[in-house]
C-alpha positions as CSV (number, residue, x, y, z in Angstrom):
1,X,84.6,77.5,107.2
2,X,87.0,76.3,104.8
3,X,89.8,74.7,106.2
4,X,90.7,73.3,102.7
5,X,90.8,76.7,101.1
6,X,92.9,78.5,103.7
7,X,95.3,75.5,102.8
8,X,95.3,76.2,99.3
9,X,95.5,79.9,100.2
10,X,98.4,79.1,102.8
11,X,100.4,77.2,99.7
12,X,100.3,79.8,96.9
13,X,101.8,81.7,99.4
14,X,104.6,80.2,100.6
15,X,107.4,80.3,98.0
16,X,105.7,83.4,96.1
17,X,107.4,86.4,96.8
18,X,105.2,88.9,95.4
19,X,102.0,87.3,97.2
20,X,104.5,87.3,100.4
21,X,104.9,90.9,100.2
22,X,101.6,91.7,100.0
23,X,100.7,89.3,103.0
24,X,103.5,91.2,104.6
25,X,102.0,95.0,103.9
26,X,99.2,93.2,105.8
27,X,100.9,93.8,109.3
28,X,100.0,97.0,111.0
29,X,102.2,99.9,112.4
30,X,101.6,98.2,115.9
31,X,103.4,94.9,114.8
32,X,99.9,93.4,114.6
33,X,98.6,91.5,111.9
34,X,95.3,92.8,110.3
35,X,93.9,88.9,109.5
36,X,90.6,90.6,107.9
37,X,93.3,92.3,105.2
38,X,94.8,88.9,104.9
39,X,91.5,87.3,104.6
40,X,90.3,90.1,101.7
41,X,94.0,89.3,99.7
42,X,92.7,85.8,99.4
43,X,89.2,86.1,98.5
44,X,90.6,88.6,96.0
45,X,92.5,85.0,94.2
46,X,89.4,82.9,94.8
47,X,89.7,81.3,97.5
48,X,86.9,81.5,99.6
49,X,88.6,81.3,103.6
50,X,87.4,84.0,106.8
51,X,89.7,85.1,109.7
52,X,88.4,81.6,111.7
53,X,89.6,79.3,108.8
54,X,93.2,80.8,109.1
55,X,93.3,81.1,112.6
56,X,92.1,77.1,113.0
57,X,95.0,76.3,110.2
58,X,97.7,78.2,111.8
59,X,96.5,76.6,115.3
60,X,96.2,72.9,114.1
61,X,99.6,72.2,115.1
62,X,99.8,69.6,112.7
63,X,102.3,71.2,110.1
64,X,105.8,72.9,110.4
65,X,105.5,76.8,110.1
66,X,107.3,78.2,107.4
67,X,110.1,81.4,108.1
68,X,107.2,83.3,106.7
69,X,104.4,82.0,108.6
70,X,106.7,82.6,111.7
71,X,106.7,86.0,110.8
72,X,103.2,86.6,110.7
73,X,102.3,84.3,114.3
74,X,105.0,87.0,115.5
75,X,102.9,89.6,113.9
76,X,99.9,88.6,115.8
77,X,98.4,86.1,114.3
78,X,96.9,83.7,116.5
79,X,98.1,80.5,117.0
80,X,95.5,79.0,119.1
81,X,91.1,79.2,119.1
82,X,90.4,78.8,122.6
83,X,90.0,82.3,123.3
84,X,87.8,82.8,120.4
85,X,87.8,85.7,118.2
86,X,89.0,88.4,120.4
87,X,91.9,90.6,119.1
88,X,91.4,89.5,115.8
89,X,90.4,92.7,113.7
């Protein structure tokens, strides 16, 4: 797990409007995200992150959510780990 990566990942990101849109194709027809999909767009830029490394970094609590990133917890993504990996592809 790389926590650091899915950081990195999370910052090119924000702010990039193409990457945003792409994140964005990444919610299903369901309202769900597909975190697998997100997971694949990152590795595809080198950074080396899984569906547990985002799911611990959106659920650290530690860091303000961007209107973006409150998109995609809306869309599903999971904000918390307790209930493991359930629901996530």
């Amino acid at each position: 797990m790389s926590i650091d990566a899915a950081q990195a990942f999370r910052k090119q990101v924000n702010g990039n409007q193409a990457l945003e849109t792409e994140v964005r194709s990444c919610v299903r027809q369901d309202g769900s995200l597909d975190v697998d999909a997100v997971v694949t767009l990152g590795k595809q830029r080198g950074f080396n992150i899984e569906a547990a490394d985002l799911v611990a970094l959106f659920g650290a609590n530690d860091d303000e959510l961007s209107d973006f990133e409150l998109e995609l917890v809306s869309a599903g993504l999971p904000t918390q780990c307790n209930g493991g990996m359930q629901g996530m592809s």
